[in-house]
Backbone bond lengths (Angstrom), bond angles and torsions (degrees), N, CA, C in turn:
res aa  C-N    CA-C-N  psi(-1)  N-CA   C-N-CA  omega(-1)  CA-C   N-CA-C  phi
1 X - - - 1.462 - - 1.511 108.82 -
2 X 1.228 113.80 123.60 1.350 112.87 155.43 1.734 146.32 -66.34
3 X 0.746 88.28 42.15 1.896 114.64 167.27 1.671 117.91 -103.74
4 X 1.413 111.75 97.92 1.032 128.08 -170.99 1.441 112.18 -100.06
5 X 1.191 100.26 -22.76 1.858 112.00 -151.66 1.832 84.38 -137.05
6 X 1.403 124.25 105.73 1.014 137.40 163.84 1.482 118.65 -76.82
7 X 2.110 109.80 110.20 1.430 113.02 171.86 1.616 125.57 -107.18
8 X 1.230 107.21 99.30 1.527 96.88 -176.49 1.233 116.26 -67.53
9 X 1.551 120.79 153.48 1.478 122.39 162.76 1.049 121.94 -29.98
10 X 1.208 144.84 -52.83 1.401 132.65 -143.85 1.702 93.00 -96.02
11 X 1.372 122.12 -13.12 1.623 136.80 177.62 1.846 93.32 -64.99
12 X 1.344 104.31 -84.96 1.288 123.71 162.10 1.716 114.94 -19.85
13 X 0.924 105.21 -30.58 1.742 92.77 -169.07 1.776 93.29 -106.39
14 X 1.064 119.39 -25.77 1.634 99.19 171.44 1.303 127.40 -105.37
15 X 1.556 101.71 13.09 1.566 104.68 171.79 1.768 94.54 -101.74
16 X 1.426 104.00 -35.37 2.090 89.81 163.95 1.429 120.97 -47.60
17 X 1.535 115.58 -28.73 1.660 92.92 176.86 0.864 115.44 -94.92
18 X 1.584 131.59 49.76 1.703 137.84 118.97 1.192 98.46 -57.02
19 X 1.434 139.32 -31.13 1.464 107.54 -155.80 1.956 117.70 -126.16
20 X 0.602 151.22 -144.47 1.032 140.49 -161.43 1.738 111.19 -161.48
21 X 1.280 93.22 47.62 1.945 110.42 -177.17 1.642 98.83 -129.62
22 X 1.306 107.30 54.26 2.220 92.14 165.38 1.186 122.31 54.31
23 X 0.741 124.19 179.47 1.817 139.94 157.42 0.651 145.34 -53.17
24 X 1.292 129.87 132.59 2.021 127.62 -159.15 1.432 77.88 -68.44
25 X 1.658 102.93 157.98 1.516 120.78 152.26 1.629 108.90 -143.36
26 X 1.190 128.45 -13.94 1.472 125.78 159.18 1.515 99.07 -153.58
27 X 1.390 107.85 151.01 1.735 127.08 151.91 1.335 87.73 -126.56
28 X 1.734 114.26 147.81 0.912 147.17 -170.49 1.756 117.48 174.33
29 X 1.592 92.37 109.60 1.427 116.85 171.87 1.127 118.92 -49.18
30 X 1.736 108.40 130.76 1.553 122.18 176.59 1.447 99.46 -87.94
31 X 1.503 94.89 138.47 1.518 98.78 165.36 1.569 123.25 -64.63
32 X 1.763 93.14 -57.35 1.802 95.06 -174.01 1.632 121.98 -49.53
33 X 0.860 79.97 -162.61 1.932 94.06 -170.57 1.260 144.61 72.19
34 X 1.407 146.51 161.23 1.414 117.71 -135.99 2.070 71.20 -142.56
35 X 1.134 141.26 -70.77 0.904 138.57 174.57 1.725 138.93 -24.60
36 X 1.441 77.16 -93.71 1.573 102.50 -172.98 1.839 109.70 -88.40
37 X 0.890 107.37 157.88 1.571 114.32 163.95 2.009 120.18 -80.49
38 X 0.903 104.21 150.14 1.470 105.54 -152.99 1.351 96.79 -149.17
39 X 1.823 119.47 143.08 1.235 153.50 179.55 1.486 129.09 -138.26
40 X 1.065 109.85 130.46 1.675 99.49 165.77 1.447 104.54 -104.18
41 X 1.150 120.38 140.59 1.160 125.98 -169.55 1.619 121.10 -126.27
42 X 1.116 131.29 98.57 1.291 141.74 -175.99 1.423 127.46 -79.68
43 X 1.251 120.51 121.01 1.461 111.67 -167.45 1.644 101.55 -142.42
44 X 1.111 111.77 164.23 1.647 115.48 -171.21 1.521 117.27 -76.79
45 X 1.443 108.75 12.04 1.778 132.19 153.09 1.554 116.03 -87.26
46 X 1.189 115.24 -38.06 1.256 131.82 -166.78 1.461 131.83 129.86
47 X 1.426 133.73 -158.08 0.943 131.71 -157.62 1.727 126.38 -111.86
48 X 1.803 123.01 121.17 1.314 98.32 -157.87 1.698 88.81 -137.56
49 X 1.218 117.58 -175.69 1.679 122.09 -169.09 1.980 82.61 -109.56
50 X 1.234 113.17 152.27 1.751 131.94 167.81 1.785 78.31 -126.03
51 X 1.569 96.44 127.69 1.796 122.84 160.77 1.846 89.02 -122.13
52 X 1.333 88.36 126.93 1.465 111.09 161.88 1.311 106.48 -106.52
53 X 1.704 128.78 124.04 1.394 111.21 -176.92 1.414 106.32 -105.54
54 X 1.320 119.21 129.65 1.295 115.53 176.41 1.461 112.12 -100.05
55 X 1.275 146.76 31.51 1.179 154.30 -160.73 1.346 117.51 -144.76
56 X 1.829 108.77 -61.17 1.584 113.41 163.98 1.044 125.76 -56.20
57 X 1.599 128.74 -168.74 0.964 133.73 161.04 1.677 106.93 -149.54
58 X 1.482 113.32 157.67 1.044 132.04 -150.71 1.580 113.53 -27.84
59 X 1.513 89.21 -73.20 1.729 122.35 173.77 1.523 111.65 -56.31
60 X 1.107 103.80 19.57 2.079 107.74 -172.55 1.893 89.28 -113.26
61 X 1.185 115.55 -59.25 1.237 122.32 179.64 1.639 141.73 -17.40
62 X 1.397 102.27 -55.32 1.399 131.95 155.76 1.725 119.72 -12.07
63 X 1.269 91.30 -51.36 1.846 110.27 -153.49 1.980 83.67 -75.04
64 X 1.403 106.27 -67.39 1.303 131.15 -176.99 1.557 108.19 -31.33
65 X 1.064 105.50 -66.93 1.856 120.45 -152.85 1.766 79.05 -76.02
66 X 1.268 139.64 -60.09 1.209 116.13 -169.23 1.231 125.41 -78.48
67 X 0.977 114.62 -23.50 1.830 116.19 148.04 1.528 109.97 -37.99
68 X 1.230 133.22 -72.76 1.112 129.37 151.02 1.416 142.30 -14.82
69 X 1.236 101.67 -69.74 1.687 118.46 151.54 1.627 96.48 -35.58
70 X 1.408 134.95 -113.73 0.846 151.77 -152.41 1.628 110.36 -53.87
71 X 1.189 130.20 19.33 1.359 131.34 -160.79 2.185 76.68 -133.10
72 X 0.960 119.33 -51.98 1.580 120.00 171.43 1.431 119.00 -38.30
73 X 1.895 84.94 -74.39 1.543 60.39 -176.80 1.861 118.08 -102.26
74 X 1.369 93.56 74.71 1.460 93.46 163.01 1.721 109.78 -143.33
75 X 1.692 99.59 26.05 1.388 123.00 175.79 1.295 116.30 89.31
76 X 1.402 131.88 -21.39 1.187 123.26 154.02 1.442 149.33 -29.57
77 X 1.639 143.34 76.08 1.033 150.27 -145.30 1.727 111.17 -45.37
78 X 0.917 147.26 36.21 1.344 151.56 169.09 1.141 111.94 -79.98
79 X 1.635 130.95 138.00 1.193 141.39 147.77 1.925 116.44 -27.57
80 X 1.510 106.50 110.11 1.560 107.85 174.06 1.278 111.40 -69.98
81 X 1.507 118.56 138.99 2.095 120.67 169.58 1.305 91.71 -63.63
82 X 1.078 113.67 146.96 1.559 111.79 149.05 1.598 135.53 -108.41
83 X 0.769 118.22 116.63 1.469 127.07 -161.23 1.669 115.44 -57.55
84 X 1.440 143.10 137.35 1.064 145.90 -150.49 1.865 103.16 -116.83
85 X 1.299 143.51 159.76 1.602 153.44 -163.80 1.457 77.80 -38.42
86 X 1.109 140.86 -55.78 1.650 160.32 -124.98 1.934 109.73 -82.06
87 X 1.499 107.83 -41.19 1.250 131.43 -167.26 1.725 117.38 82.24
88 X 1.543 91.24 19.95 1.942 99.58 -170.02 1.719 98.26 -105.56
89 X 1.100 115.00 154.41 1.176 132.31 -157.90 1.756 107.09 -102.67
90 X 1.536 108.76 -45.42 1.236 126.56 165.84 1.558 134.02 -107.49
91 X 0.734 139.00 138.71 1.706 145.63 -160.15 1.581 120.59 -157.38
92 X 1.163 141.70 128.36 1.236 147.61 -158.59 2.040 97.57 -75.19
93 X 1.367 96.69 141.77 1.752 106.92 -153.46 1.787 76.05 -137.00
94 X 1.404 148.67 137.65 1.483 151.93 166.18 1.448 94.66 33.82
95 X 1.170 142.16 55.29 1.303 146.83 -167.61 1.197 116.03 6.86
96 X 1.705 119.87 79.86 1.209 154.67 162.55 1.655 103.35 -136.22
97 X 1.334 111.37 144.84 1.197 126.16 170.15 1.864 107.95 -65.44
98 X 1.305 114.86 101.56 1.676 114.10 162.79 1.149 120.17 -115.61
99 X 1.362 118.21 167.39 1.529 145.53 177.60 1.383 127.02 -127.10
100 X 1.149 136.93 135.77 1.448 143.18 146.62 1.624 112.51 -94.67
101 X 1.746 88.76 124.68 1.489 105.54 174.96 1.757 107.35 -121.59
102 X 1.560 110.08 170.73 1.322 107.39 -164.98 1.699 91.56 -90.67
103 X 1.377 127.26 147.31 1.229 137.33 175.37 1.362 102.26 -99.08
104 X 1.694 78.64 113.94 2.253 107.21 156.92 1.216 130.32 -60.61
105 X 1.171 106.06 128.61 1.998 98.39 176.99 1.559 93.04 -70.35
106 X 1.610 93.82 157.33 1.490 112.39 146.73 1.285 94.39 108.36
107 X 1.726 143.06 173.90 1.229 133.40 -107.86 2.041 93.25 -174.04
108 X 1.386 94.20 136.95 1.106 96.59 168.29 1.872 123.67 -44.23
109 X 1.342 127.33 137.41 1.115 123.37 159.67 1.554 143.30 -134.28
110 X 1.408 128.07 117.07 1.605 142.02 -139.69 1.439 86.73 -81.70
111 X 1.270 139.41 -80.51 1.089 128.35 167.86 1.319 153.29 -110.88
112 X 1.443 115.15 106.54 1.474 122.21 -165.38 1.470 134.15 -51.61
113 X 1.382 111.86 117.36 2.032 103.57 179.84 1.228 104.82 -94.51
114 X 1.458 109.43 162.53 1.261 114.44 -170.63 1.532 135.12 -46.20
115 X 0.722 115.77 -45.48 1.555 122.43 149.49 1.349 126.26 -39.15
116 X 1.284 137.96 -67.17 1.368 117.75 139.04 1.604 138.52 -32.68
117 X 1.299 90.22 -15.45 1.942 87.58 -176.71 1.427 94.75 -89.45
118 X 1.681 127.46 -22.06 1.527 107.92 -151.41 2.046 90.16 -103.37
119 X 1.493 109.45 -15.63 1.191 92.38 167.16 1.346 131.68 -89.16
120 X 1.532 132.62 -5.69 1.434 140.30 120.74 1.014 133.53 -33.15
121 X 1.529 113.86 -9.13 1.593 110.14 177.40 1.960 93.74 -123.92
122 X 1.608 96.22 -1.35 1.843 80.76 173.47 1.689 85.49 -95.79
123 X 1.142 111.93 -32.41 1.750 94.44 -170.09 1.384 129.33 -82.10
124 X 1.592 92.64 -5.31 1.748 109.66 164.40 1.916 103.57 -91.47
125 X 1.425 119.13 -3.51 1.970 104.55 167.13 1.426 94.64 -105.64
126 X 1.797 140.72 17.03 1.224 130.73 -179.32 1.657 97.96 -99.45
127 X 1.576 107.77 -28.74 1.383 94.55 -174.88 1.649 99.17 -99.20
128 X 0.664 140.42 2.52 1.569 147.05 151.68 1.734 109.68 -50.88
129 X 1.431 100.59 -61.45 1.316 106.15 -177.24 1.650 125.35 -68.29
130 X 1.460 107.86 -17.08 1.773 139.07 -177.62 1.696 86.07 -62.13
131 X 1.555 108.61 -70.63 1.538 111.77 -175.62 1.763 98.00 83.80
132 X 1.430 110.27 129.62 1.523 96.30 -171.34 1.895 115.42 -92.72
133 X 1.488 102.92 147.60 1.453 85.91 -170.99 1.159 134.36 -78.04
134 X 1.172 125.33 179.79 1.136 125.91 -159.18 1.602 124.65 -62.25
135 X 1.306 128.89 50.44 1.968 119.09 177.79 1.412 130.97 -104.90
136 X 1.053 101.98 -131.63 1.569 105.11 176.55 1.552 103.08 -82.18
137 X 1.537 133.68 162.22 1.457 122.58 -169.93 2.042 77.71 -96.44
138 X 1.373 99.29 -177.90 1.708 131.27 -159.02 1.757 73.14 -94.36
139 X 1.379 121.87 -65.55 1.707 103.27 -160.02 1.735 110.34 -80.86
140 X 1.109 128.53 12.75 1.567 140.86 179.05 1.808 90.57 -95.49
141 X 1.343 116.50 -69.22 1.579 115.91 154.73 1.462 131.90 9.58
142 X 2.074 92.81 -79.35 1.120 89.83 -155.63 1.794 89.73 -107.92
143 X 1.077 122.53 25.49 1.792 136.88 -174.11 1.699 77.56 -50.89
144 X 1.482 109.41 -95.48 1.781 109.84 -154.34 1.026 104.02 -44.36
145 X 1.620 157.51 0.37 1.279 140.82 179.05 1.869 102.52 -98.57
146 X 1.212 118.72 -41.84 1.338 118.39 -174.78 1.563 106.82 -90.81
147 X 1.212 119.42 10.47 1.589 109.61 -161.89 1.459 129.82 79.46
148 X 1.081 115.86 -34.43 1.219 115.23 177.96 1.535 103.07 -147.19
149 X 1.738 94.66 -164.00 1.519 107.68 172.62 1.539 104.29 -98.07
C-alpha cells in the first residue's frame, strides 16, 4: 500500500477547515502509487484525492498545481487543485507538503482498446493546444535542490 505518511481523522478534519468543502465523512488510503502517499477524501461537498508529498518540498509545488489549474480549465481531463480560505493550493498536512485535488471518475486500466488509445491521444493534442502558462520553468524550480539546472 502506498501510505507512507499516516493521516488520522481528527488530523484531516482540522486541516479541512482551511477549506471550504463540509465535513470529513471518510479518509481512506489509496493503495496505488509508487511515490507519494495518497487519500480519497470524502466530505459532505463531495469527493476529492489528499497527496501527501513525501519527496517535494513546499516551494516546488507552485509550478505543478498550476499547470494543473490551467490545463482544467482549458478542457483537459486532469484532476483540479483546489484552493484553500488562503487562495494556495498547497499547505503543510503532519509537516509534509499536501494537496487536495478534485477526484475523476473511472478506474485504472492494464490493457487499453482502441478507443481508449485514440482518446489519450485526443486528450494528449488538448493539452498541447492549452500551451503551459506563463511562470517559472519546473527545472529553474527544482535548480537549488539538484544543484543546478
Amino acid at each position: 500500500m502506498s501510505v507512507y505518511t499516516t493521516v488520522t481523522e481528527s488530523e484531516m478534519q482540522q486541516w479541512l477547515t482551511r477549506y471550504s468543502l463540509g465535513e470529513l465523512v471518510e479518509l481512506k488510503g489509496i493503495a496505488a502509487g509508487v511515490t507519494n502517499t495518497n487519500y480519497f477524501v470524502t466530505t459532505t461537498h463531495g469527493r476529492y484525492v489528499l497527496t501527501v508529498f513525501e519527496t517535494l518540498k513546499l516551494d516546488e509545488l507552485p509550478y505543478y498545481l498550476k499547470l494543473m489549474s490551467h490545463l482544467v480549465r482549458h478542457g483537459v481531463a486532469c484532476p483540479a487543485p483546489i484552493a484553500d480560505y488562503t487562495d494556495n493550493f498547497a499547505s503543510l498536512l503532519c509537516g509534509k507538503p499536501a494537496c487536495l485535488v478534485s477526484c475523476l471518475k473511472g478506474r485504472d486500466v492494464d490493457d487499453a482498446n482502441v478507443a481508449q488509445c485514440r482518446a489519450v491521444g485526443e486528450m494528449l493534442a488538448q493539452m498541447h493546444k492549452a500551451q503551459a502558462p506563463p511562470s517559472r520553468s519546473r527545472c529553474a524550480t527544482r535548480a537549488g535542490r539538484a544543484g543546478g539546472a
